[in-house]
C-alpha positions in Angstrom: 28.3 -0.2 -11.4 26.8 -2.6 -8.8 23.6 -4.2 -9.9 20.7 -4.6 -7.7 17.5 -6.9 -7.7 14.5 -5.6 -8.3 12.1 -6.1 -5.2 11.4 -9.7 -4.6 12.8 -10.9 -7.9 15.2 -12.4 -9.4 15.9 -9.7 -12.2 19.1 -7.3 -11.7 19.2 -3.9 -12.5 21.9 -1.1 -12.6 22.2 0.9 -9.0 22.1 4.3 -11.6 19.6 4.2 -14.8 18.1 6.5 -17.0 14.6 7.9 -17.9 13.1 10.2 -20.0 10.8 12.2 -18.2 10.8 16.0 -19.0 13.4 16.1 -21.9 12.9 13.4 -24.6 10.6 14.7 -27.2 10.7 18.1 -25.3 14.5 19.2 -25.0 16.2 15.8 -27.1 15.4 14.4 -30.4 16.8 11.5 -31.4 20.8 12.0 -31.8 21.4 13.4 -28.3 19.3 10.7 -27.2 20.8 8.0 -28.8 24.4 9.5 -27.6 23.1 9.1 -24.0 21.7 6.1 -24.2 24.4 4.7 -25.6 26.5 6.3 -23.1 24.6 5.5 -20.1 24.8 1.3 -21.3 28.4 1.1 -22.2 28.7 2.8 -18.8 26.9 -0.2 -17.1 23.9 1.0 -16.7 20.7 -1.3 -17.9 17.5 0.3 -16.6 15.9 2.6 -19.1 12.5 4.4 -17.7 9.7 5.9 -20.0 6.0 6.5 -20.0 3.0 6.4 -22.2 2.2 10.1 -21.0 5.8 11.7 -21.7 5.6 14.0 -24.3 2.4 12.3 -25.6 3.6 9.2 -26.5 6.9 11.1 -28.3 9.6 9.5 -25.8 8.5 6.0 -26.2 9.1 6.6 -30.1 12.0 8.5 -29.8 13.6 6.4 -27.4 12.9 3.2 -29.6 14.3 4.7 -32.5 17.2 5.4 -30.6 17.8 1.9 -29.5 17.5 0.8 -32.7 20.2 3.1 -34.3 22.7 2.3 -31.1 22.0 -1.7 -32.4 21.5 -3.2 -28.8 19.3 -6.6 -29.0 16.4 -5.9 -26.9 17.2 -8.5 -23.9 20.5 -6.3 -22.8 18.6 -3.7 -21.4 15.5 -3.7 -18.9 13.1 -1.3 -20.6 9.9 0.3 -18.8 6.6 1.9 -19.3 3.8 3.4 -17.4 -0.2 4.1 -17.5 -2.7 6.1 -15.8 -3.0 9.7 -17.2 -3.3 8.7 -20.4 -3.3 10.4 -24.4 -6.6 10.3 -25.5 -8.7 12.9 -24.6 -11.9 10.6 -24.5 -14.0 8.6 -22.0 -12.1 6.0 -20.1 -9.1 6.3 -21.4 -7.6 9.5 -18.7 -6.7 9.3 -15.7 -8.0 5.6 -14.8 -6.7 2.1 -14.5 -9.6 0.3 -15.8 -9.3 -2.9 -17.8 -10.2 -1.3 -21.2 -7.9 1.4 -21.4 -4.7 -0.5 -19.7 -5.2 -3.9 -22.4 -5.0 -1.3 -25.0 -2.6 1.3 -23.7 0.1 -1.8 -23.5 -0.5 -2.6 -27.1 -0.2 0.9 -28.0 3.2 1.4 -25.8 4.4 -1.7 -27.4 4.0 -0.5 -31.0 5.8 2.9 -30.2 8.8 1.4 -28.0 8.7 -1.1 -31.3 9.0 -4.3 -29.1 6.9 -7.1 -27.8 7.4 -6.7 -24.4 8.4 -4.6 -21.4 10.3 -5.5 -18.1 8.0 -3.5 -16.1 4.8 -1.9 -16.3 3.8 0.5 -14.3 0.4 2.1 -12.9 1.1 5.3 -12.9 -0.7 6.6 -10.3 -3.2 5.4 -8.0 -7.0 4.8 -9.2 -9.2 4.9 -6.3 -12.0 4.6 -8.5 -11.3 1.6 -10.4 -11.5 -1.8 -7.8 -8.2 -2.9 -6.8 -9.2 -6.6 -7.7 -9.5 -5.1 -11.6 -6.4 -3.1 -11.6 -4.5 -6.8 -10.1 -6.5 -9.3 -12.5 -5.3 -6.8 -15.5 -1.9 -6.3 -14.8 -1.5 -9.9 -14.0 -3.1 -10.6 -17.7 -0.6 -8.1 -18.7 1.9 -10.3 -17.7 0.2 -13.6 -18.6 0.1 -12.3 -22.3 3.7 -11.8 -22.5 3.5 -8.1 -22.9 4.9 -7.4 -19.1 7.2 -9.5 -17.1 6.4 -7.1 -14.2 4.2 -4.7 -13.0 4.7 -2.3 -10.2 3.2 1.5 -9.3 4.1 4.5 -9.2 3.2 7.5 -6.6 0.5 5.1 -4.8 0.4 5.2 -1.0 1.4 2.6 0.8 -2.0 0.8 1.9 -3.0 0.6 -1.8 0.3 -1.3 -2.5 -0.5 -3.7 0.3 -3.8 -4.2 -0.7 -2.9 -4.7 -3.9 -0.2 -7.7 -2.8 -2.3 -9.1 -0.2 -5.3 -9.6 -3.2 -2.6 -10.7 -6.0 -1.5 -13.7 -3.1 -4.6 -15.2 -2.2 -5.4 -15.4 -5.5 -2.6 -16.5 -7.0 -2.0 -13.7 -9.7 1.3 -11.9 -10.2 1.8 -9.7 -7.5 3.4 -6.0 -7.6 7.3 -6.2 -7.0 8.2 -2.4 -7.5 6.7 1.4 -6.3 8.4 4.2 -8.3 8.4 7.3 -6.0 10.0 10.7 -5.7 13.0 10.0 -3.4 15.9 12.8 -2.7 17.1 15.0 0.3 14.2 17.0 0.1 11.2 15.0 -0.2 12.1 11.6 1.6 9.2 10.6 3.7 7.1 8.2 2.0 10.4 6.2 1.1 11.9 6.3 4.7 8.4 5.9 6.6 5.3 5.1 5.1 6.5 2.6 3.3 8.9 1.2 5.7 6.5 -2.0 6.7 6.2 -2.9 2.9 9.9 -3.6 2.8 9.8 -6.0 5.1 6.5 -7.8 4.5 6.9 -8.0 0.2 10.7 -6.9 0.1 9.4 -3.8 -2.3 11.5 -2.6 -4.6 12.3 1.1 -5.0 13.4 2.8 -8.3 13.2 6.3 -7.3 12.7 9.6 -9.2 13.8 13.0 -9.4 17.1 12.4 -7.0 18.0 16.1 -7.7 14.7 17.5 -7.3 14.5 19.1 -10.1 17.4 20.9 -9.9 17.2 22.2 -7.0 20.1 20.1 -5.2 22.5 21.5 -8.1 22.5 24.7 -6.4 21.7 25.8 -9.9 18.4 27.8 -8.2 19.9 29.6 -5.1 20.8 32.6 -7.1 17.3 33.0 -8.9 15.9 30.5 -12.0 18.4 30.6 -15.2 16.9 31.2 -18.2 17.6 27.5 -19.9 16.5 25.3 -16.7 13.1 23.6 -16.9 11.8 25.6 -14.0 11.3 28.2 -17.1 9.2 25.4 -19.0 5.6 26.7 -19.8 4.8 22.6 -18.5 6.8 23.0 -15.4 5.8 26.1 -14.0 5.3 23.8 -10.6 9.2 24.2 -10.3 8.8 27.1 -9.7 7.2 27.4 -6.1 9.2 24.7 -4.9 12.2 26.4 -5.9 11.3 29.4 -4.0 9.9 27.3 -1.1 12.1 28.7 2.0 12.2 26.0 3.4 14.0 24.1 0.7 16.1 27.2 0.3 17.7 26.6 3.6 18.3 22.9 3.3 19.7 23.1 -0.3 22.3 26.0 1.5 22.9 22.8 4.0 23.9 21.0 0.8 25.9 23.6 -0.4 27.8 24.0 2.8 28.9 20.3 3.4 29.6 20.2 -0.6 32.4 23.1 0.0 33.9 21.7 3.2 33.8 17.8 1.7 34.9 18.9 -2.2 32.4 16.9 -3.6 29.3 19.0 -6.0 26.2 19.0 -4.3 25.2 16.9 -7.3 27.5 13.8 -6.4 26.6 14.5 -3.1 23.0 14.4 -3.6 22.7 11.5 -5.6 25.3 9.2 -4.0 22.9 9.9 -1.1 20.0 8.1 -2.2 22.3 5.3 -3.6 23.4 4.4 -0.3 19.5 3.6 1.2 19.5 -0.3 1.1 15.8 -0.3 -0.1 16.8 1.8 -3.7 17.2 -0.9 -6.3 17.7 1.9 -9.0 18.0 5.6 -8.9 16.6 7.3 -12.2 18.9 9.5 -13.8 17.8 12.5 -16.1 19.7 14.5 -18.2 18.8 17.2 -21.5 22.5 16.7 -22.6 25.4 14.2 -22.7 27.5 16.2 -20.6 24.9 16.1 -17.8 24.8 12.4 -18.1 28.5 11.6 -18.1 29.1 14.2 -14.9 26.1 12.4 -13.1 27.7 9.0 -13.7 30.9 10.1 -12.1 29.1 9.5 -9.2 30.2 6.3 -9.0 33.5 6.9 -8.1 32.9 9.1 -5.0 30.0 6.2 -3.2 33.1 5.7 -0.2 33.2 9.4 0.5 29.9 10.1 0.7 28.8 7.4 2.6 31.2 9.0 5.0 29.1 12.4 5.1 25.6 10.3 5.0 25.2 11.3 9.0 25.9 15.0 7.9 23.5 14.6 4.4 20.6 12.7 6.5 20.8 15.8 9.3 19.6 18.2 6.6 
């Protein structure tokens, strides 16, 4: 496992990590959970992602829980959270990143994930009605308080990330080190363009999502949606169009094509593909099972091939 810094900081985390989206709380309770999080560290990894808004709060929990059964001390491990959408169905406190609801979605995060702090805190999403200058004096209070050590975003565009950087400087609060956006052979813009100027101006971090998009770059879709994926999910009927999106049909046949001439499943393929950008510090990993996990992980054993077919990969 190669370890990579997080943005401009000094803090290291594993190339390949491991969130929760989608399937703790939802598809995993707590003893397959605990297998692959246990797993996934003596593995190397040391990045574990998670969310206020997964599964209601239930992923935090479980995820906690886990941790605490497996025994790991709490500094081995970089541990994450995220606000925006929020789980209270009352005023301020949805879809916002105003003061009130982030000082008290921390705390509430904190007693669930049953620790003091977090590495990183993300906004989840951008808040165009809520000043920048508020979102930036409460994240850096965030971090002032010892609840955060970071903060970064997740899903903003690019000019609210600078904005956001250039107001932390001048005033001399903590400034956002990380974006967490959707980054895999089918949806690679925003990593590979729009945000191309932040790399160099802030050194922004990447620790990317959904590497297999969903699914899709298994191959596991080109013969119609299997009953057990999460394309079937009453939550995720999205999935489904972008499954059946022609488009992605043809490039995920691309996929599939190179995988059988090279050997290599279009999984290792696809995810040893967004290892190899220099801008990724950490690719999320997601898996409903342990087997998923431990084929995902093998990965790391095939980086030298792959980067051999990245001219091939990137022509898709």
């Amino acid at each position: 496992m190669e370890y990579r810094k997080l943005g401009n900081s000094g803090l290291r985390v594993s190339q390949l990590s491991f969130g929760s989206w989608v399937t703790f709380g939802k598809q995993m309770d707590v003893n397959p959970v605990k297998e692959c999080l246990k797993y996934a560290f003596d593995h190397g990894v040391n990045f574990f992602d998670n969310a206020e808004v997964y599964a209601a709060g239930q992923s935090e929990t479980i995820m906690a829980e886990a941790f605490q059964q497996i025994g790991l001390s709490r500094n081995e491990y970089v541990l994450t959270t995220k606000f925006f959408w929020g789980i209270e169905d009352r005023v301020n406190f949805k879809n916002t990143l105003n003061r009130k609801y982030l000082m008290q979605a921390i705390d509430h995060s904190l007693k669930r994930l049953k620790t003091s702090f977090v590495d990183v805190a993300y906004c989840h999403r951008y808040d165009p009605e809520t000043p920048i200058e508020e979102i930036c004096f409460a994240m850096d209070q965030m971090i002032r308080d010892g609840k955060a050590l970071y903060w970064g975003t997740s899903e903003w565009p690019a000019t609210a990330i600078d904005q956001a950087y250039d107001f932390a400087v001048t005033n001399g609060l903590h400034r956002p080190i990380v974006e967490q956006p959707q980054y895999n052979l089918l949806e690679k813009d925003k990593v590979e363009k729009e945000f191309a100027p932040l790399y160099k101006k802030m050194k922004l971090g990447l620790t990317t999502w959904s590497p297999l998009a969903s699914g899709q770059l298994t191959g596991k879709y080109l013969n119609g949606i299997p009953q057990d994926s999460r394309a079937n999910l009453s939550s995720m009927g999205w999935i489904k169009d972008e499954v059946m999106n022609p488009n992605h049909v043809a490039k995920v046949q691309k996929l599939k094509n190179i995988s059988d001439q090279s050997g290599i499943s279009m999984t290792h393929l696809a995810l040893g593909w967004c290892t190899l950008n220099p801008n990724v510090s950490t690719v999320i990993l997601g898996a409903s099972r342990l087997e998923q996990l431990k084929t995902n992980l093998e990965v790391l054993s095939k980086l030298n091939q792959i980067r051999d077919l990245k001219k091939e990969l990137d022509a898709i």
